[in-house]
C-alpha positions as CSV (number, residue, x, y, z in Angstrom):
1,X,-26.1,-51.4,182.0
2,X,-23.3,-53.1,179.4
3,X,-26.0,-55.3,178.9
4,X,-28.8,-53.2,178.0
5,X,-26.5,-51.8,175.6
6,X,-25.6,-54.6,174.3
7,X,-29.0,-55.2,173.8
8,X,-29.7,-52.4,172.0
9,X,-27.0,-52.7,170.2
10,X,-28.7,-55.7,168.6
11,X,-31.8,-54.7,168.2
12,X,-30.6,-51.6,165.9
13,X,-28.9,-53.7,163.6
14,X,-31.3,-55.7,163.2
15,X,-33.4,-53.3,162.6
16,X,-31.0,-51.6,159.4
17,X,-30.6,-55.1,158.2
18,X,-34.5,-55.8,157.5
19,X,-35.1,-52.3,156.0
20,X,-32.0,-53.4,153.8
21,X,-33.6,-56.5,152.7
22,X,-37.0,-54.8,151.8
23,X,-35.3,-52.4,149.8
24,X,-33.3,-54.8,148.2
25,X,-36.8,-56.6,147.0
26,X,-37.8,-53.0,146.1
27,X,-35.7,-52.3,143.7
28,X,-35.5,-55.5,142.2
29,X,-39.4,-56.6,141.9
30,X,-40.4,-57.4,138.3
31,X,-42.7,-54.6,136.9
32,X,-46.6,-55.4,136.7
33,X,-46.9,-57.4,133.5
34,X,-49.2,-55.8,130.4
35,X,-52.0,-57.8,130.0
36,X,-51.7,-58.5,126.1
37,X,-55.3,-59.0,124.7
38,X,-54.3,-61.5,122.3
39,X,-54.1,-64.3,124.7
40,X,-56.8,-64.3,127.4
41,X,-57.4,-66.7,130.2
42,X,-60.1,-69.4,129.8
43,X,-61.4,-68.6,133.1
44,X,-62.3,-65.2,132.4
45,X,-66.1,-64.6,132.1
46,X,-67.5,-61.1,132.3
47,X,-65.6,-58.1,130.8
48,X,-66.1,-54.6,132.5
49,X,-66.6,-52.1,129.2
50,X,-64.0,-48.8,129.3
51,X,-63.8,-46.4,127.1
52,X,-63.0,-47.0,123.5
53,X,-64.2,-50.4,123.6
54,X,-66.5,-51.5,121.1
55,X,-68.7,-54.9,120.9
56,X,-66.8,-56.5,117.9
57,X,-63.3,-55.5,119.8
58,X,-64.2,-57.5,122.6
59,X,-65.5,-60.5,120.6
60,X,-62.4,-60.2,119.1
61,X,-60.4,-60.4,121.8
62,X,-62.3,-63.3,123.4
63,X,-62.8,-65.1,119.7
64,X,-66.0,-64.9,119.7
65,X,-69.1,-64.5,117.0
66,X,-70.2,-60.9,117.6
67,X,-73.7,-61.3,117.0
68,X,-73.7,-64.1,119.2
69,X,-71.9,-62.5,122.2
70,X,-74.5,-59.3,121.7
71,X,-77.6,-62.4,121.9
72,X,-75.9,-63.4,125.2
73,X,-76.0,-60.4,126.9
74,X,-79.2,-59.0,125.3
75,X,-77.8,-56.2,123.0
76,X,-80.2,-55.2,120.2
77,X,-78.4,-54.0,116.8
78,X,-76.5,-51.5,116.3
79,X,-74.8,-53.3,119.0
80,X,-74.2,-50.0,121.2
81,X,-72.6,-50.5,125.0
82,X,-71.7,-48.7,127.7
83,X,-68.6,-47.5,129.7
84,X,-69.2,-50.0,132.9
85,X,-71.3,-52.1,131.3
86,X,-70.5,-55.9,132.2
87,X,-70.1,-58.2,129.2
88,X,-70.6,-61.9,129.7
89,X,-68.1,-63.5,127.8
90,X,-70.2,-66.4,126.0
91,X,-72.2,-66.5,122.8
92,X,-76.2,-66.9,122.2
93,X,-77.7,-67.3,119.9
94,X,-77.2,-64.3,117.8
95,X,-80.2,-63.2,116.0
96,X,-82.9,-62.8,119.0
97,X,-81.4,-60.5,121.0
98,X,-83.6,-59.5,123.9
99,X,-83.7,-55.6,123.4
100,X,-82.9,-54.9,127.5
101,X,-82.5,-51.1,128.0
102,X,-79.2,-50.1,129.2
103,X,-78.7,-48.4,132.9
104,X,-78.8,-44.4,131.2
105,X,-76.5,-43.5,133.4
106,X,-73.8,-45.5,131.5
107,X,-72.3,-43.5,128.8
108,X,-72.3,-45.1,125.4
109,X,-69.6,-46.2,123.7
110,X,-70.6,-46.4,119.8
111,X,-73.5,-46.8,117.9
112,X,-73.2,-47.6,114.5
113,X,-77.5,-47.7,114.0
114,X,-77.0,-45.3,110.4
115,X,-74.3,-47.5,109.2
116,X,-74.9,-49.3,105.9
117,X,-74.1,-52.5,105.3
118,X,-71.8,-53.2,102.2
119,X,-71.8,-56.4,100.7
120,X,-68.5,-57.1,97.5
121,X,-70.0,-59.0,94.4
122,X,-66.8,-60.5,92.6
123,X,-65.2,-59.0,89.9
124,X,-66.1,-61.5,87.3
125,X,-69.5,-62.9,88.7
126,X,-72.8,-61.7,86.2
127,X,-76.1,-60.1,87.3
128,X,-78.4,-61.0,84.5
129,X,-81.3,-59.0,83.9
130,X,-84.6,-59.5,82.5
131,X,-86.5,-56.8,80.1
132,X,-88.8,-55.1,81.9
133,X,-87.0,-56.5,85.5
134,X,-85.0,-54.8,88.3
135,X,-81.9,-52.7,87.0
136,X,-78.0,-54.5,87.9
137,X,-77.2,-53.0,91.4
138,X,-74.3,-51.1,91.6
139,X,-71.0,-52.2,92.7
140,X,-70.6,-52.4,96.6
141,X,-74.0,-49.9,97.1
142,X,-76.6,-52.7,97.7
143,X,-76.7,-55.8,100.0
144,X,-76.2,-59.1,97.5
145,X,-77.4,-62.3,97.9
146,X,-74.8,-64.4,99.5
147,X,-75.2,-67.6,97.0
148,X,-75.2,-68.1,93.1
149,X,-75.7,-70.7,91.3
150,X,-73.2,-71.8,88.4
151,X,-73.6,-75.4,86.3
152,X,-75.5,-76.8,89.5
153,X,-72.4,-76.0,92.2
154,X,-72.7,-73.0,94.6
155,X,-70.0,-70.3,94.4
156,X,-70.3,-68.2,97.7
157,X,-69.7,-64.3,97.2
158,X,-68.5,-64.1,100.9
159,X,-64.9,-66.6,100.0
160,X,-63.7,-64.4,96.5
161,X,-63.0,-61.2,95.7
162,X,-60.2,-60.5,98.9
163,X,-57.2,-58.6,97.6
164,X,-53.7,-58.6,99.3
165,X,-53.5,-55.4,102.0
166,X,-49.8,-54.3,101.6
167,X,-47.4,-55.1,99.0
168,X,-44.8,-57.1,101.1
169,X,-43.5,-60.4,101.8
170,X,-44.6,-62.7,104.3
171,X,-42.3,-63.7,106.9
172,X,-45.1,-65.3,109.1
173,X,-47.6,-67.5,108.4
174,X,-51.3,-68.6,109.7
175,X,-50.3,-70.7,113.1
176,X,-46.7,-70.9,112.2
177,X,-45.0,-69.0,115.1
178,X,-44.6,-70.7,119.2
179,X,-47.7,-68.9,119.9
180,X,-50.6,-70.1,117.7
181,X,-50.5,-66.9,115.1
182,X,-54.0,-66.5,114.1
183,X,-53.0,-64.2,110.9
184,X,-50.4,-63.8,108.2
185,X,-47.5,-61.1,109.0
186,X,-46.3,-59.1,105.8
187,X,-42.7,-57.4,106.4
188,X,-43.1,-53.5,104.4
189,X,-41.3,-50.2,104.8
190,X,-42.7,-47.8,107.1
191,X,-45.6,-45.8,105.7
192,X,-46.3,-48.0,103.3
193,X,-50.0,-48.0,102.4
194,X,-52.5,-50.5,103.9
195,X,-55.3,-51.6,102.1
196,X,-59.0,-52.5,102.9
197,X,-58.8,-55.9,101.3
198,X,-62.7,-55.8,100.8
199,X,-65.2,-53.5,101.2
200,X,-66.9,-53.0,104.8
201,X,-67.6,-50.8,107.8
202,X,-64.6,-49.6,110.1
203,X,-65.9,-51.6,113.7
204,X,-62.9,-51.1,115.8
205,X,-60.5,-48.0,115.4
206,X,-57.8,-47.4,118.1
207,X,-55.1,-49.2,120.2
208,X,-56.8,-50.6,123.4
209,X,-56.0,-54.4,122.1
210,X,-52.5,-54.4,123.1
211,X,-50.5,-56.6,121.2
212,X,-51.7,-55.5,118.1
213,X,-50.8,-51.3,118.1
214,X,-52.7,-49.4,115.7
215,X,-55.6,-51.3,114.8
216,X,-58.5,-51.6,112.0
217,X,-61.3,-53.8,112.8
218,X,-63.2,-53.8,109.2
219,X,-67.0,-55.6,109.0
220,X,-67.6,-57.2,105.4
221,X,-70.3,-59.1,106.0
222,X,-72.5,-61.2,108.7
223,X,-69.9,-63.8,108.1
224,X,-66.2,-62.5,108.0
225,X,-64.6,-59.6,109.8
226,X,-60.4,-58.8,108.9
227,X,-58.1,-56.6,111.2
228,X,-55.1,-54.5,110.3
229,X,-52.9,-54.5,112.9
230,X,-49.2,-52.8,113.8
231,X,-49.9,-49.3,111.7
232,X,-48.3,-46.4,112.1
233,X,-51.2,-44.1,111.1
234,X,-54.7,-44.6,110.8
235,X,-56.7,-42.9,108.3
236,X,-60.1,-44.1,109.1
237,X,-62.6,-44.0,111.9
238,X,-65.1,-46.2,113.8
239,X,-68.6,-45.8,111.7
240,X,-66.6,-45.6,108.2
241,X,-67.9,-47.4,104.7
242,X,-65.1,-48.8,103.4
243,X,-64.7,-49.6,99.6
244,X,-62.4,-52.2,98.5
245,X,-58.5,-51.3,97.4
246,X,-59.2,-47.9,99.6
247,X,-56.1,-47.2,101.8
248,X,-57.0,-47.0,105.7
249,X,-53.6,-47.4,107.5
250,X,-50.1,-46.8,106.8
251,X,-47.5,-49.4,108.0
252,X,-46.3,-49.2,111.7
253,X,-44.6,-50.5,114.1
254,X,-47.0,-49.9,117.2
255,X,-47.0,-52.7,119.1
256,X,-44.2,-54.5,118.2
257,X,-40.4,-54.1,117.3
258,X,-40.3,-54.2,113.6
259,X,-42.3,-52.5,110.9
260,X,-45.0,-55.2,109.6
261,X,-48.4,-55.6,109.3
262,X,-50.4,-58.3,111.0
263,X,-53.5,-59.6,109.0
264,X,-56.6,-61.2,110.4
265,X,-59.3,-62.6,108.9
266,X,-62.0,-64.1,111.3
267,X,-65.3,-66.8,110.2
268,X,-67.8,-66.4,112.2
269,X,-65.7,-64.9,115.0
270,X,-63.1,-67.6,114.7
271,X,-59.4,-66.7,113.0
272,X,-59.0,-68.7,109.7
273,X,-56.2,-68.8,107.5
274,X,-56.2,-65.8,104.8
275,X,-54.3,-67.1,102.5
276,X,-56.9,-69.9,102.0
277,X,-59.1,-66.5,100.8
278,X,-56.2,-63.9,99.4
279,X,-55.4,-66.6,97.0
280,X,-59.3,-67.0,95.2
């Protein structure tokens, strides 16, 4: 009998020490990490659409051309998608998109089909006109040609014309920081107003990229996009025409510990320096 108790005995304690030890690793387990959207895995290759997602969001998440991820995956212009709708993170070729109709039970996400395009002709670039020919265009309401021809060298429209988007200095630059920075940080007060450095249409509107809080996803062109991250406010919405100098954002903090903003300017879906462009 001493022995059974013994035995017992034993087996109770050892019993209290394991659920010791288990709630020992409980308590002390590192919390799920956030998945920041500004540095994805190479191995991904599908993306799963949710709510408030947007085609250009997730090319630029993934660095990739827009027109060329909505090719791969057979989305016609106005590049609409759908919650559940599996994206295949590669890029087509772009401009013959194979018009496949979406399952209608997936709900969609955003359609910008009556959006205008809104092209910038530098300030001092000339439209000539001949009697009796087509009137000047205005400013920022017609689509331009991209090219013009000055003393036999090409001057592209698409590479002049940007304009600073916050008064503030810049305490990081293009690739500068441990991380490869794909953009140009400008330190501000809070509230300050950002700027649309060129005329566009508001793509992306919202805070699912994490990593970047409040963000503005502005269209120029079929060539450049530039984001507008860290706000505090955001005065626009997805769908918007934007006109140069027009404020969209106020300076923020979202998303990281210090007010700032974050400036992007992506080529062809690819982050590029915008200082090479701020200072045309």
């Amino acid at each position: 009998m001493q022995l059974i108790k013994i035995i017992k005995m034993h087996s109770m304690a050892a019993l209290i020490l394991a659920g010791a030890f288990l709630l020992y690793g409980c308590g002390n387990s590192a919390h799920a990490p956030v998945y920041d959207l500004r540095h994805t895995s190479p191995n991904v290759t599908h993306y799963s659409v949710r709510k408030g997602d947007t085609l250009y969001a997730i090319a630029w998440r993934f660095n990739l051309d827009y027109k060329k991820l909505a090719g791969a995956n057979g989305i016609p212009y106005p590049y609409t998608i759908f919650v559940g709708q599996r994206v295949r993170l590669t890029e087509g070729r772009g401009r013959k998109a194979a018009r496949n109709s979406p399952s209608p039970t997936l709900k969609p996400v955003l359609s910008l089909k009556n959006v205008t395009k809104v092209t910038v002709t530098p300030k001092n670039s000339k439209v000539s006109q001949k009697p009796g020919g087509n009137k000047a265009p205005n400013s920022g309401s017609s689509h331009q040609k991209g090219v013009q021809k000055r003393s036999g060298s090409q001057t592209r429209y698409h590479d002049v014309g940007w304009r600073k988007p916050v008064d503030g200095k810049i305490i990081s630059r293009f690739g500068s920081r441990g991380k490869l920075s794909k953009g140009v940080d400008f330190a501000a007060r809070a509230g300050s107003p950002v700027i649309s450095s060129r005329s566009g249409t508001v793509v992306y509107a919202g805070s699912r990229l994490k990593g970047y809080g409040n963000l503005v996803i502005i269209k120029h062109d079929e060539i450049y996009l530039s984001a507008y991250a860290h706000n505090r406010k955001i005065l626009v919405k997805e769908g918007d025409l934007i006109k140069q100098g027009q404020k969209i954002a106020e300076v923020g903090s979202s998303g990281t510990d210090t007010a700032k903003l974050h400036f992007q300017i992506r080529k062809h879906g690819k982050p590029i320096d915008p200082l090479r462009l701020l200072q045309k």
